[in-house]
Structure formats: C-alpha cells, structure tokens
N, CA, C and O of each residue as an XYZ file, in Angstrom:
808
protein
N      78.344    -26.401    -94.358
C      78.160    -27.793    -94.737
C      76.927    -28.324    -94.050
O      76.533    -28.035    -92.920
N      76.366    -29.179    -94.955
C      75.021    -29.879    -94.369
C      74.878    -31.145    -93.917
O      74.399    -31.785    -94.853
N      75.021    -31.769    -93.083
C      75.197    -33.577    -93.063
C      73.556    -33.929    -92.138
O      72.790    -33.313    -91.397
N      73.636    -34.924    -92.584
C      72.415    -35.771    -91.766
C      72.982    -37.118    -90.982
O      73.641    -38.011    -91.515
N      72.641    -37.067    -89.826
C      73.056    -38.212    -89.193
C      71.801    -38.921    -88.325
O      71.047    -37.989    -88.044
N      71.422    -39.793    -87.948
C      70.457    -40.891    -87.181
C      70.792    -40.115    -85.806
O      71.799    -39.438    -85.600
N      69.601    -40.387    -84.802
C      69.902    -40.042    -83.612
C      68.580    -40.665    -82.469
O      67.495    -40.165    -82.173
N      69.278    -42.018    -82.004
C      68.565    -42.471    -81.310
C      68.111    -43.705    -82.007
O      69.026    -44.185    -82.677
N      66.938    -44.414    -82.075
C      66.043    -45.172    -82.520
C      65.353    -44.778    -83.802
O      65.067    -45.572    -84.698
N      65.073    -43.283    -83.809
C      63.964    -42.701    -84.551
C      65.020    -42.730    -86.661
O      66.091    -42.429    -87.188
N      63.872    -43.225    -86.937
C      64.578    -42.949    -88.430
C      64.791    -41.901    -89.197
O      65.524    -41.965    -90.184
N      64.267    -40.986    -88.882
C      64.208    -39.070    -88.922
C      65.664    -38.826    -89.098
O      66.433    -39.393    -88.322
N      66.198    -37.937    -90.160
C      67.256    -37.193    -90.290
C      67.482    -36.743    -89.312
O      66.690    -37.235    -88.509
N      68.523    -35.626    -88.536
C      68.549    -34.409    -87.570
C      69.773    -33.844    -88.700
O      70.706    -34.411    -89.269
N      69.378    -32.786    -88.699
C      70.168    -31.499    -89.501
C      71.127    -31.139    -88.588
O      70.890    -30.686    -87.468
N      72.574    -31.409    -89.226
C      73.411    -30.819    -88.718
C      74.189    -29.359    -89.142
O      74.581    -29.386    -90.309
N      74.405    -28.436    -88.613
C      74.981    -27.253    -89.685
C      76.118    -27.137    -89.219
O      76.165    -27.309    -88.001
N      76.872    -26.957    -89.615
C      78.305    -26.580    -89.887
C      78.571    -25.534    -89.900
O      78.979    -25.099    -90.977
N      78.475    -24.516    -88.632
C      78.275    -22.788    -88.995
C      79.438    -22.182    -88.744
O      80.044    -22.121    -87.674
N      79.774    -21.650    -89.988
C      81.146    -20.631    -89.721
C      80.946    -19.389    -89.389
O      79.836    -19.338    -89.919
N      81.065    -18.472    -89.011
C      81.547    -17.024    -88.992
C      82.613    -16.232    -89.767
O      83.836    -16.273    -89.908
N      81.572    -15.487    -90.209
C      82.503    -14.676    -91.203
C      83.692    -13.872    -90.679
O      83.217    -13.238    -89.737
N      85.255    -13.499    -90.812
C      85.763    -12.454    -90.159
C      85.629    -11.517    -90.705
O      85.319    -11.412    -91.892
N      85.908    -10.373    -89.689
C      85.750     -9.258    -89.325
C      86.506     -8.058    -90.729
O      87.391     -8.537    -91.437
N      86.162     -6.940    -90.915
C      86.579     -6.735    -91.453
C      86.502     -4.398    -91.711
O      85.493     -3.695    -91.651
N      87.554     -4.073    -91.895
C      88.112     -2.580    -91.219
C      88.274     -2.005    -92.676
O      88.454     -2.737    -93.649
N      88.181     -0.378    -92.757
C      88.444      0.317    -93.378
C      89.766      0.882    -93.229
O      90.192      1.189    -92.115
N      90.683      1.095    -94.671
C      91.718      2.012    -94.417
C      92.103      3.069    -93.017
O      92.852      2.980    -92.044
N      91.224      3.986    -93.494
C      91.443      5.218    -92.926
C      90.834      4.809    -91.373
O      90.694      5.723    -90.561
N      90.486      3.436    -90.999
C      90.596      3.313    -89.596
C      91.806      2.939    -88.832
O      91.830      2.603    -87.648
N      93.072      3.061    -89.855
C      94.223      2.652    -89.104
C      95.168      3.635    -88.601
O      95.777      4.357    -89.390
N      95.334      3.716    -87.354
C      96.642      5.024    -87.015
C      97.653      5.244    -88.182
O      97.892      6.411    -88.492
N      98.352      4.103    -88.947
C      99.613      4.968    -89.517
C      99.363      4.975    -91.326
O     100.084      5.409    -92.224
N      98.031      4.301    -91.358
C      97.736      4.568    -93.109
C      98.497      5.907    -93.679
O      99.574      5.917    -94.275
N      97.614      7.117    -93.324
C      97.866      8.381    -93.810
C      99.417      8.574    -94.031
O      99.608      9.180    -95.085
N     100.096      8.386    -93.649
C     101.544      8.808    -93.621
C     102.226      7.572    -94.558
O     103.396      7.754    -94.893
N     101.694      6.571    -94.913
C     103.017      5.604    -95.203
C     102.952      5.888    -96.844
O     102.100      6.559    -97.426
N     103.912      5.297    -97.336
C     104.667      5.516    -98.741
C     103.620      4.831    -99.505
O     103.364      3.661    -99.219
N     103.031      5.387   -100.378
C     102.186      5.197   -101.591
C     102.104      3.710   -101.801
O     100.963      3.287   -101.989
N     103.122      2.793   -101.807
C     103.412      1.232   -102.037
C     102.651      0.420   -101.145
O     101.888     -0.545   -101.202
N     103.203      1.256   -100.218
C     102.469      0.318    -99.183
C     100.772      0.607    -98.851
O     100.034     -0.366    -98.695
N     100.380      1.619    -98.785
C      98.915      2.123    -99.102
C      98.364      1.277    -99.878
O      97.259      0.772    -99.679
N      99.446      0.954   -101.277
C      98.405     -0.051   -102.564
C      98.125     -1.238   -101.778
O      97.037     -1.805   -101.676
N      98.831     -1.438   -101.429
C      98.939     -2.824   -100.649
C      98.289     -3.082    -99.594
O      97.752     -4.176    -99.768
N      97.960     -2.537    -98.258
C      96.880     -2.568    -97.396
C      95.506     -2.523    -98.598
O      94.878     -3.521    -98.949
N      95.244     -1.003    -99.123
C      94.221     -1.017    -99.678
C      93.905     -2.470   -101.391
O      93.100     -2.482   -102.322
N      94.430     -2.903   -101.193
C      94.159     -3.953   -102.066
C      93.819     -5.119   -101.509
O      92.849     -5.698   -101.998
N      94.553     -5.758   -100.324
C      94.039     -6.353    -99.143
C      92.981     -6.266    -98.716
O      92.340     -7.316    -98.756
N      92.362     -5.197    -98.191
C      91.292     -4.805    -97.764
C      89.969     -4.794    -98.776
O      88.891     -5.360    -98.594
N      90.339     -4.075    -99.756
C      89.356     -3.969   -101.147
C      88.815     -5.889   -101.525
O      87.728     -6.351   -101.874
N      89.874     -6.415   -101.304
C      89.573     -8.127   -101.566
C      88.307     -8.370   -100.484
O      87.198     -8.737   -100.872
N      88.563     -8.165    -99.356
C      87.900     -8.294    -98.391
C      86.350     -7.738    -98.689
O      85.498     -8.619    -98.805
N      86.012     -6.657    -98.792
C      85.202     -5.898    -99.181
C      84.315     -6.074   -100.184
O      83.105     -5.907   -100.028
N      84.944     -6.479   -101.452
C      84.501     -6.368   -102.497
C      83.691     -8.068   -102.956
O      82.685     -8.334   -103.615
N      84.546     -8.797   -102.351
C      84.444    -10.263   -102.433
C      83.189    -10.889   -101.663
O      82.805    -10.140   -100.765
N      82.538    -11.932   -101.772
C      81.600    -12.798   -101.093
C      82.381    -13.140    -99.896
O      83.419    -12.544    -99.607
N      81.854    -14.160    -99.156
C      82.683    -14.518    -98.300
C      83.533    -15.616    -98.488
O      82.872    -16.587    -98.857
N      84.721    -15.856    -98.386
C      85.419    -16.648    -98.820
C      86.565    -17.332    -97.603
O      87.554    -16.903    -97.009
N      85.848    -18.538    -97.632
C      86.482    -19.138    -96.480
C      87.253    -20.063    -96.878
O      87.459    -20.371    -98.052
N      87.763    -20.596    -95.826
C      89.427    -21.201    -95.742
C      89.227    -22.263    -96.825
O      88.246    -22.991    -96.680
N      89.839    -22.413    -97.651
C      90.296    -23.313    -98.453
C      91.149    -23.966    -98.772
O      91.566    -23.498    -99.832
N      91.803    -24.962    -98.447
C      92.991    -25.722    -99.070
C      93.359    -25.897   -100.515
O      92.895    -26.752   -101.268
N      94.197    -25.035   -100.789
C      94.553    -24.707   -102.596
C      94.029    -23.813   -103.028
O      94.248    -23.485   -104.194
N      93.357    -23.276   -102.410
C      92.265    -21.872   -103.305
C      93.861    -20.571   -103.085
O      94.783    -20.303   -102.314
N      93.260    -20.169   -104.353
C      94.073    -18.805   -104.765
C      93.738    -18.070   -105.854
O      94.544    -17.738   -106.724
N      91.973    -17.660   -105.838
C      90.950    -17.400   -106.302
C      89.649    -17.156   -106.084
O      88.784    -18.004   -106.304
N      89.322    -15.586   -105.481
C      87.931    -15.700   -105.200
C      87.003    -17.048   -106.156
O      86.185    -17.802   -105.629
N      87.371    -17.071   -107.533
C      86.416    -17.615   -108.155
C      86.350    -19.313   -107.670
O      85.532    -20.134   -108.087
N      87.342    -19.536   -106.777
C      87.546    -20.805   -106.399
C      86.630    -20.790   -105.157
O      86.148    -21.875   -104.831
N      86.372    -19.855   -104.527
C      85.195    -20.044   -103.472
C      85.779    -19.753   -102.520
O      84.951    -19.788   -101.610
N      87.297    -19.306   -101.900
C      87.874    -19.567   -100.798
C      89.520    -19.383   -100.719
O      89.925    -19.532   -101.872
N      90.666    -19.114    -99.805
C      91.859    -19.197    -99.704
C      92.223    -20.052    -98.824
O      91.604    -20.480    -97.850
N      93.484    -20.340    -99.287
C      94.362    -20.700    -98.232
C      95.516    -19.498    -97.784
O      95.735    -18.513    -98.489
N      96.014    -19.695    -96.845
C      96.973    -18.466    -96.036
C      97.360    -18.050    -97.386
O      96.824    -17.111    -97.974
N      98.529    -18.943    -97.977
C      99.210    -18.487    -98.939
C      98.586    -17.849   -100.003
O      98.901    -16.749   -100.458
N      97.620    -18.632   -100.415
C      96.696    -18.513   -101.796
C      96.395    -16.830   -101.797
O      96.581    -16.056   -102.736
N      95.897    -16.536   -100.503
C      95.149    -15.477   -100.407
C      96.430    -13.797   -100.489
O      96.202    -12.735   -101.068
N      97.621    -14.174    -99.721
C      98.975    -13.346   -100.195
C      99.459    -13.464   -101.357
O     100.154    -12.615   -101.916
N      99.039    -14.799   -101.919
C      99.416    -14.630   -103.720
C      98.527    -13.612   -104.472
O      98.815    -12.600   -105.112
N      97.224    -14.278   -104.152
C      96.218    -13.056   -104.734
C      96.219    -11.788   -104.611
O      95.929    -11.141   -105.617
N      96.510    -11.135   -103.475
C      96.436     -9.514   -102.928
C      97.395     -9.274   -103.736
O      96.973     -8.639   -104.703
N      99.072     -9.599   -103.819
C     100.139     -9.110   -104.385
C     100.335     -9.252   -105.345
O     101.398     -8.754   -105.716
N      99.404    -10.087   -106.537
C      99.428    -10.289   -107.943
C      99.004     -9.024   -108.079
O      99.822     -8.175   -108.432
N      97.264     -8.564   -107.752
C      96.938     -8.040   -107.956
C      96.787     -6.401   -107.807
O      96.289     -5.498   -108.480
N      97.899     -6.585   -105.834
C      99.156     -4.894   -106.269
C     100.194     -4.800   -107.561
O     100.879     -3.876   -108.001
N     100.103     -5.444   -107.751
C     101.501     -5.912   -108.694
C     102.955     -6.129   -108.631
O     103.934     -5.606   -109.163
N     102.706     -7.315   -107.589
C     103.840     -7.748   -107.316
C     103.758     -9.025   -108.143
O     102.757     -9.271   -108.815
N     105.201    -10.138   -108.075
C     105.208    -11.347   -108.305
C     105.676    -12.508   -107.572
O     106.485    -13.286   -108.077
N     105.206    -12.661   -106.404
C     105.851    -13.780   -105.183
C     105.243    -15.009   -105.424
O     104.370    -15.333   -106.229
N     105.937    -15.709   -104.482
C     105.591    -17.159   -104.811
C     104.380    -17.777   -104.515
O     103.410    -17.152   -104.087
N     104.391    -18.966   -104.722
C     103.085    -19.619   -104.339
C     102.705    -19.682   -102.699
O     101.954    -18.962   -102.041
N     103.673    -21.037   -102.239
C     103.085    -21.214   -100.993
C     103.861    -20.349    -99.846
O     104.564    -19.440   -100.286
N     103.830    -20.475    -98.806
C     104.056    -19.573    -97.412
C     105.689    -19.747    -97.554
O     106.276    -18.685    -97.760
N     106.332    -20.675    -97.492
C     107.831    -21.379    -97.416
C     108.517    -20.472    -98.437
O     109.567    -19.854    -98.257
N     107.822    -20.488    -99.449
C     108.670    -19.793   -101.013
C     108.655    -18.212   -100.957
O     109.438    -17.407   -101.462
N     107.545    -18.020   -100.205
C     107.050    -16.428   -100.153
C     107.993    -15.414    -99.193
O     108.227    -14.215    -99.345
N     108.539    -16.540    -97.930
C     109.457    -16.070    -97.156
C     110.546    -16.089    -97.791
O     110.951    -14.930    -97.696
N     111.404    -16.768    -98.481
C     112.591    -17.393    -99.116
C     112.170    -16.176   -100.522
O     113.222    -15.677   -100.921
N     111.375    -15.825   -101.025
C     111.452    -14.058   -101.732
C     111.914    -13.131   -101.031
O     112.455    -12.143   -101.528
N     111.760    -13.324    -99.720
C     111.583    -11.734    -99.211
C     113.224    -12.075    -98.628
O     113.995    -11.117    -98.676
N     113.758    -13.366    -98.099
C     114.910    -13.413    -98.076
C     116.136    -13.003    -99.252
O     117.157    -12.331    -99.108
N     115.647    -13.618   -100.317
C     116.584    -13.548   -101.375
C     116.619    -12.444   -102.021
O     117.253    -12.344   -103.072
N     115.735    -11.144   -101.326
C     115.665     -9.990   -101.960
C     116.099     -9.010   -101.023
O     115.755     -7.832   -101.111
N     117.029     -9.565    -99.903
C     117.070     -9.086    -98.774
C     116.403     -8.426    -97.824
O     116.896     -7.703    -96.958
N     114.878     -8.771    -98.055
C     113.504     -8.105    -97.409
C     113.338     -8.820    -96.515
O     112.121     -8.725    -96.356
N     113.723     -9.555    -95.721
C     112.925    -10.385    -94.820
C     113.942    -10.059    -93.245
O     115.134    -10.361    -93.185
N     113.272     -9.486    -92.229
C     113.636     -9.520    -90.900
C     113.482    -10.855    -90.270
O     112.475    -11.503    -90.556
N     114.266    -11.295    -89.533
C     113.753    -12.490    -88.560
C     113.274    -12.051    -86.911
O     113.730    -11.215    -86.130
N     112.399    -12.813    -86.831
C     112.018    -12.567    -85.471
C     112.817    -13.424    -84.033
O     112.813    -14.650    -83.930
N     113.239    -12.812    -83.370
C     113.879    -13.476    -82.453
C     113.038    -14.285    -81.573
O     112.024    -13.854    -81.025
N     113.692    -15.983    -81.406
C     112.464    -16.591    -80.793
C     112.448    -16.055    -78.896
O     111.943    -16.621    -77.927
N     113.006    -15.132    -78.970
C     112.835    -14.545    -77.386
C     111.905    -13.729    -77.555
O     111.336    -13.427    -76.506
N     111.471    -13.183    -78.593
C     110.283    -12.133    -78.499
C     109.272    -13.104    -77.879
O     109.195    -14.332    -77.930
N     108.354    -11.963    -77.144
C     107.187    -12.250    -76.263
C     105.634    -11.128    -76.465
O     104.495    -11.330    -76.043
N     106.197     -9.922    -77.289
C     105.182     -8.948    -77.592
C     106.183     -8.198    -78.574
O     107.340     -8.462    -78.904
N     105.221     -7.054    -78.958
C     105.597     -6.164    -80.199
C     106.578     -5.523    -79.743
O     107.508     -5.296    -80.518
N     106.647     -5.091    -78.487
C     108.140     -4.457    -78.273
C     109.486     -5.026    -78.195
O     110.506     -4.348    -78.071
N     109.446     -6.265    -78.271
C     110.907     -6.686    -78.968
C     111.432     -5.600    -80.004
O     110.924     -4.774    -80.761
N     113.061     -6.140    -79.553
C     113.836     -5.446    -80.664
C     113.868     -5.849    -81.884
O     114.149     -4.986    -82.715
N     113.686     -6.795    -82.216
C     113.509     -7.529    -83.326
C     112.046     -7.462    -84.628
O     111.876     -7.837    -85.788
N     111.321     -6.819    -83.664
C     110.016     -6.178    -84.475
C     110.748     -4.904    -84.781
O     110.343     -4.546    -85.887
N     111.455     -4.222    -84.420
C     111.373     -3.025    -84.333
C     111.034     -1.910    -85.909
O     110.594     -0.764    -86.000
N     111.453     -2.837    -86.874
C     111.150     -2.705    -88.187
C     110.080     -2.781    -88.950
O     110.000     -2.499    -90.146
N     108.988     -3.295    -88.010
C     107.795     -3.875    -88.941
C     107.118     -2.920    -89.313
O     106.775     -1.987    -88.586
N     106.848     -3.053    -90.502
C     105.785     -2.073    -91.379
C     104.225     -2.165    -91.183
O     103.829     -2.845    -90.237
N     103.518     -1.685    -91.806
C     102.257     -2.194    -92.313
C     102.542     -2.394    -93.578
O     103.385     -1.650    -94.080
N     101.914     -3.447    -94.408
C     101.636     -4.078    -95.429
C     102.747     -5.126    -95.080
O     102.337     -6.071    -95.755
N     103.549     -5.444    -94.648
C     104.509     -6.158    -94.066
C     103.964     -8.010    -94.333
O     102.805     -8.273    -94.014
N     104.635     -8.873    -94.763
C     104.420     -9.672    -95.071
C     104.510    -10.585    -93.732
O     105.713    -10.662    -93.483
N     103.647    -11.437    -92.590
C     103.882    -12.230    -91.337
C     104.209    -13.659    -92.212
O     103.822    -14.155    -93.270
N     105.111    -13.996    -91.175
C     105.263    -15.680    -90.959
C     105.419    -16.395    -89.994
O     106.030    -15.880    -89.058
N     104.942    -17.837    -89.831
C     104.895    -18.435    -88.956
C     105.360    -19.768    -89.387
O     105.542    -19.998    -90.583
N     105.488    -20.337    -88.804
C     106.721    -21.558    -88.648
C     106.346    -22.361    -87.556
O     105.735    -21.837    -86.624
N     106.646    -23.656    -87.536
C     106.889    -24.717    -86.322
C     108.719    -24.757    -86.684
O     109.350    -24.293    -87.633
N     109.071    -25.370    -85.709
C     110.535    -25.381    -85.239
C     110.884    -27.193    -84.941
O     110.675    -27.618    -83.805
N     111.349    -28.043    -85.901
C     111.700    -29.377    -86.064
C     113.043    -29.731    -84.621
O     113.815    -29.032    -83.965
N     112.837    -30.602    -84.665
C     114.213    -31.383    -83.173
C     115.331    -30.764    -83.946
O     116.037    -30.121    -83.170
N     115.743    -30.713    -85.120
C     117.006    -30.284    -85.233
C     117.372    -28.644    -85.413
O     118.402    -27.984    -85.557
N     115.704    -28.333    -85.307
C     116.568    -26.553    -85.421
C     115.635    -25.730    -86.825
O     115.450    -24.518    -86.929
N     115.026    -27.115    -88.060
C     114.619    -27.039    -89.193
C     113.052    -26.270    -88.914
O     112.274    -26.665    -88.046
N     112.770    -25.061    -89.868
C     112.184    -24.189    -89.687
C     111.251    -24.538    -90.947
O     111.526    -24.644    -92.142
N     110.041    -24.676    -90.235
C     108.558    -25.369    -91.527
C     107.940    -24.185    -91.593
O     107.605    -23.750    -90.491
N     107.668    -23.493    -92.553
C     106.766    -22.317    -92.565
C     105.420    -22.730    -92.851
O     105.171    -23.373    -93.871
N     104.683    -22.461    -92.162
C     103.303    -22.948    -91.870
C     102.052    -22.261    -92.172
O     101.014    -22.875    -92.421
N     102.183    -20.495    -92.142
C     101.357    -19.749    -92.460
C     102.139    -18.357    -92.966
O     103.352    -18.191    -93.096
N     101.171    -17.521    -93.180
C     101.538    -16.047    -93.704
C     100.126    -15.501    -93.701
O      99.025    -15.940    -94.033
N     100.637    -14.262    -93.144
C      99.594    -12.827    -93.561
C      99.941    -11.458    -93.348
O     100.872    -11.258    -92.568
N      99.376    -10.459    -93.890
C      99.945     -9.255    -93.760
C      99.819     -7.997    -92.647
O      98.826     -7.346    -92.322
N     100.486     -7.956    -92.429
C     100.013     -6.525    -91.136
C      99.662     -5.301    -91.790
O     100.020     -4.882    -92.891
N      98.738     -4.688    -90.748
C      97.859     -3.882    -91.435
C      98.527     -2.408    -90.649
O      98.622     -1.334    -91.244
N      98.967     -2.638    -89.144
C      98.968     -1.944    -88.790
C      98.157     -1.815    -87.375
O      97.797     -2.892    -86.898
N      97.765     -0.410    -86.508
C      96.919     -0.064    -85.462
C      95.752     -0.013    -85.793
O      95.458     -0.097    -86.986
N      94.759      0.143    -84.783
C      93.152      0.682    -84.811
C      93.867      1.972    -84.327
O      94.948      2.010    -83.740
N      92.841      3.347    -84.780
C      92.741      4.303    -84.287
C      91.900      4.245    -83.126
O      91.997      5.247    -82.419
N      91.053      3.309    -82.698
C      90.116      3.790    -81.822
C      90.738      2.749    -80.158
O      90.116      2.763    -79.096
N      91.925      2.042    -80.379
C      92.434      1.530    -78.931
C      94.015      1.293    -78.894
O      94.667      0.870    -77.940
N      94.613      1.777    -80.533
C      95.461      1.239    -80.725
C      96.205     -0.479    -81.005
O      97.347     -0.935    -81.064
N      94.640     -1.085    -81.133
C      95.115     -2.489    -81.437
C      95.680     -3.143    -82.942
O      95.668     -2.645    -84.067
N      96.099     -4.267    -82.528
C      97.329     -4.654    -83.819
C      96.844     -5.636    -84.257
O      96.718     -6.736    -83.719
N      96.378     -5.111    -85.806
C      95.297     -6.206    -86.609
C      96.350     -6.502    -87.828
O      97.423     -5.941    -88.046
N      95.781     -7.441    -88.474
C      96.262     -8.245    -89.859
C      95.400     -8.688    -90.129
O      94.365     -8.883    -89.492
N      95.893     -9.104    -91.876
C      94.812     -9.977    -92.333
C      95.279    -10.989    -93.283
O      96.352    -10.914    -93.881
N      94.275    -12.109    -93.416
C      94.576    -13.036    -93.870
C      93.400    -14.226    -93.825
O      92.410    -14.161    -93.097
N      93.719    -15.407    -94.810
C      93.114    -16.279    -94.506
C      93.721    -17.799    -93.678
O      94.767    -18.436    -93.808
N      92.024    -18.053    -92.456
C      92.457    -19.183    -91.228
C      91.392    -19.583    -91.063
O      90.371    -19.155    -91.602
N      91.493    -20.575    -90.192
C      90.240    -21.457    -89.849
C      90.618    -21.651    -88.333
O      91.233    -22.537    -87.738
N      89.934    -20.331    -87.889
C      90.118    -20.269    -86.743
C      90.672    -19.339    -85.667
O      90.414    -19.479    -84.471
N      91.407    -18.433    -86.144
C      91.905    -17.050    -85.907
C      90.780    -16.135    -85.133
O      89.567    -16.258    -85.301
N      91.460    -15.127    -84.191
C      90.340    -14.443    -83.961
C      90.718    -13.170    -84.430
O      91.842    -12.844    -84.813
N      89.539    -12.355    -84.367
C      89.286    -10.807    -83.505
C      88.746    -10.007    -82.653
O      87.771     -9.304    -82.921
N      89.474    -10.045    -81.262
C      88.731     -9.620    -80.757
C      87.643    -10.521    -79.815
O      86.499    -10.205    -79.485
N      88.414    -11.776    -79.492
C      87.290    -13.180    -79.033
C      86.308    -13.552    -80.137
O      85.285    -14.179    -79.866
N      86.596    -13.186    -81.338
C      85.444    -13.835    -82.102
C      86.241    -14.331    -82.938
O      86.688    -13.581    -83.806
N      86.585    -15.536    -82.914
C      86.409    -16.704    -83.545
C      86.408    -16.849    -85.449
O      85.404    -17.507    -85.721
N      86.925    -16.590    -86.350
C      86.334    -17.158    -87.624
C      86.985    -17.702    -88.561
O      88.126    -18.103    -88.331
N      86.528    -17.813    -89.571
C      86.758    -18.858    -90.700
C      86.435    -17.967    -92.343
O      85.380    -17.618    -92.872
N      88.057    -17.821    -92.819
C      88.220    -17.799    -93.977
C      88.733    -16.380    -93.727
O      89.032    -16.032    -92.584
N      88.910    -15.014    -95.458
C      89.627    -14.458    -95.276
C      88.817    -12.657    -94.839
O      87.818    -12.085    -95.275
N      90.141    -12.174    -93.526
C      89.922    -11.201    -93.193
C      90.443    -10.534    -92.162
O      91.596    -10.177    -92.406
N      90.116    -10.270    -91.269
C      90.680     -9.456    -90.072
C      91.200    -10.114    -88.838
O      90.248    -10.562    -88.201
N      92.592    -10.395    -88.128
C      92.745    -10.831    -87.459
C      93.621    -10.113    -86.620
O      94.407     -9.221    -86.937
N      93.347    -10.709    -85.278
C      94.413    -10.060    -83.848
C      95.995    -10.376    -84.125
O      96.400    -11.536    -84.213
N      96.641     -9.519    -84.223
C      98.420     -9.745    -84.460
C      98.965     -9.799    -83.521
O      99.509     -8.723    -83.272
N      99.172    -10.743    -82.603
C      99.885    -11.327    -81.658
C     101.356    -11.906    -81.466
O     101.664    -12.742    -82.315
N     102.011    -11.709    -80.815
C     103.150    -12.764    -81.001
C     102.766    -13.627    -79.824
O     102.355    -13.276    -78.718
N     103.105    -15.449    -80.549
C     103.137    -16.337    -80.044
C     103.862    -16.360    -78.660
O     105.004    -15.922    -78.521
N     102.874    -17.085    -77.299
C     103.237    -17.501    -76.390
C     104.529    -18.284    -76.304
O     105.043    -18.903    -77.236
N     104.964    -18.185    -75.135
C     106.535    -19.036    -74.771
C     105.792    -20.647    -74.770
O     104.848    -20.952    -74.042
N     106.332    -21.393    -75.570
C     105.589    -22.954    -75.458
C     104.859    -23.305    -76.671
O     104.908    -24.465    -77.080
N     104.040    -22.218    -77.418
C     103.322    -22.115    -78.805
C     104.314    -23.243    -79.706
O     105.533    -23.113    -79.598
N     103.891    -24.081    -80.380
C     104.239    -24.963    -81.400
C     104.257    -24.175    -82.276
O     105.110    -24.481    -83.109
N     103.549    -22.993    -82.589
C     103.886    -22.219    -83.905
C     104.346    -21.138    -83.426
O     103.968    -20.689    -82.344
N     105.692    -20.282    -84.573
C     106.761    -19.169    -84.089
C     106.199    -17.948    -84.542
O     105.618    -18.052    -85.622
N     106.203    -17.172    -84.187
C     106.578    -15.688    -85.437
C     108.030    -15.981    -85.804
O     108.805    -15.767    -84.872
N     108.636    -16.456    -87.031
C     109.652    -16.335    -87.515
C     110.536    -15.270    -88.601
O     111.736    -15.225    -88.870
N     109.388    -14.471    -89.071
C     109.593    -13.395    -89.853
C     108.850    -12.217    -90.540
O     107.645    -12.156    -90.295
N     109.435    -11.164    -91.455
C     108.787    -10.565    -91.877
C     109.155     -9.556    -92.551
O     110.327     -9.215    -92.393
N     108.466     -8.913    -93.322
C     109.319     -8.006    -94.424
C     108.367     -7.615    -95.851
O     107.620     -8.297    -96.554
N     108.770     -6.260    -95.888
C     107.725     -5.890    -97.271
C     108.197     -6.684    -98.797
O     109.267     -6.818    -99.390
N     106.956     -7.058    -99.018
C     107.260     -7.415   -100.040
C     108.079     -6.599   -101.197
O     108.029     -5.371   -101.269
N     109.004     -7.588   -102.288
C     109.761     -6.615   -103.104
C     109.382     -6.614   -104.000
O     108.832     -7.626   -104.434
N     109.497     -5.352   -104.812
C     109.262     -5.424   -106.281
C     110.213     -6.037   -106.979
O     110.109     -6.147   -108.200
C-alpha cells in the first residue's frame, strides 16, 4: 500500500510504504515423513504447496478464496487447497472444524498441552487440518483460524504448516499472506488455543 502524508511544515508528500514480506515457502520431498504417507494425504500436502508455488504472491485477505481475488483468508485459503484435492468442506474456520467433527475426523487438543508431545497430539498427521480458537467466560469455543500441517524439515526436524496470516512466522521472519509457517502450540496464557485437528474427510 502507498499513502502520502504531510510531515512538518513542508508541503511535499513523504512516501509511505507499507512493506510486507512474502512467506516462506518448502518443497515436498523436504519433509521427513512425505515419502511414506498414504497417497491422500501426499495429494494434499502437494496441492498445498503447488498453490504456494505456482501462484503470485497472495496475501492476507479478508474474504478472498481465490488466487484470482488477489489474496486469502485462513479459511478461504483451506477451502481452496481442498476443493481443489477434491474434497468438499466448508467455508469458514468454525464450519470446517464442525466437518471434521461430524465426520468423526476431528481430535481435540487438550488445553493442558504445552508442546507436540502431549498425548493429545499424539494422532496428528500431515495434511492434518489445525485449529485455533479463543475460549469465551463461559467455556464457548470461537474458532478463529485454520491451517494445515505439513509435517517435519528433514534438515532439523522442525514443525512447519501452512496457511494464510498476517503475521505468522518462520523461523523469526515475520510475514504476510499465504505459506509457510512455524507449528507451535500456544503458550500457557495465549488468548488463542490449539483446539483441534483432523484429516480432512472425503
């Protein structure tokens, strides 16, 4: 984005830029457990990834669920990948979890988890559908985001996903829109949960 604003006395524009950073972005066969997993799920990383790749850069968007729209939102961008494995899930993040529930696909994450070795991960796939949530005074669970796990790096063993954010990192870098991100579970205190997860169903 470009804006001009006054600065000082002087009547002169000053150029402001608005600079995003693109995220990051990995090949298949750079992940420890690609090679081995079930054909389904292969389509599915590699269709993820191929978006990434193949696409301009496409940053965070509110309502986008369409490269041709310029950009995603979390959801937009898991609608797109899984249309185009050929799946049929829902629109936004809330509905997408509530599929994977009603198809009995969806694990919950225990809010005692603190890292991947919880028992409660103990199931997670790659191509695996993430969710995140804030947690209301009475207990009421807002799903807030989604993206997919990819899996390890071969080269440190780190735990990437992808998706589209405004603001996510990899790796201390920082970016905006859709692609490669650090898979973390949320700090004790985090306003937002890991609340679930689960392969998508046919």
């Amino acid at each position: 984005m470009l804006s001009l604003s006054g600065f000082g006395q002087s009547t002169d524009p000053v150029l402001v830029l608005d600079i995003k950073t693109r995220p990051a972005r990995i090949h298949a066969d750079e992940l420890v457990e690609y090679a081995t997993l079930p054909d389904a799920s292969k389509k599915l990383i590699e269709t993820a990834l191929e978006v990434a790749w193949q696409s301009p850069w496409l940053p965070y968007l509110a309502g986008g669920a369409n490269p041709e729209a310029g950009g995603f939102d979390c959801s937009g961008a898991m609608y797109y990948v899984l249309r185009k494995a050929g799946y049929h899930p829902s629109r936004s993040s809330g509905t997408q979890m509530e599929w994977l529930k009603t198809n009995g696909a969806l694990h919950e994450v225990s809010r005692e988890a603190r890292d991947l070795e919880h028992d409660s991960l103990a199931d997670l796939k790659p191509g695996d559908l993430l969710f995140w949530a804030r947690i209301g005074p009475e207990g009421e669970v807002r799903v807030h985001h989604v993206e997919m796990f990819l899996g390890t790096e071969k080269k440190d063993g780190h735990a990437v996903m992808i998706g589209s954010t405004d603001g996510r990192s990899y790796r201390g870098q920082r970016a905006n829109g859709y692609g490669l991100h650090d898979f973390r579970v949320p700090k004790m205190g985090s306003a937002s949960k890991l609340v679930g997860y689960g392969t998508p169903p046919k």
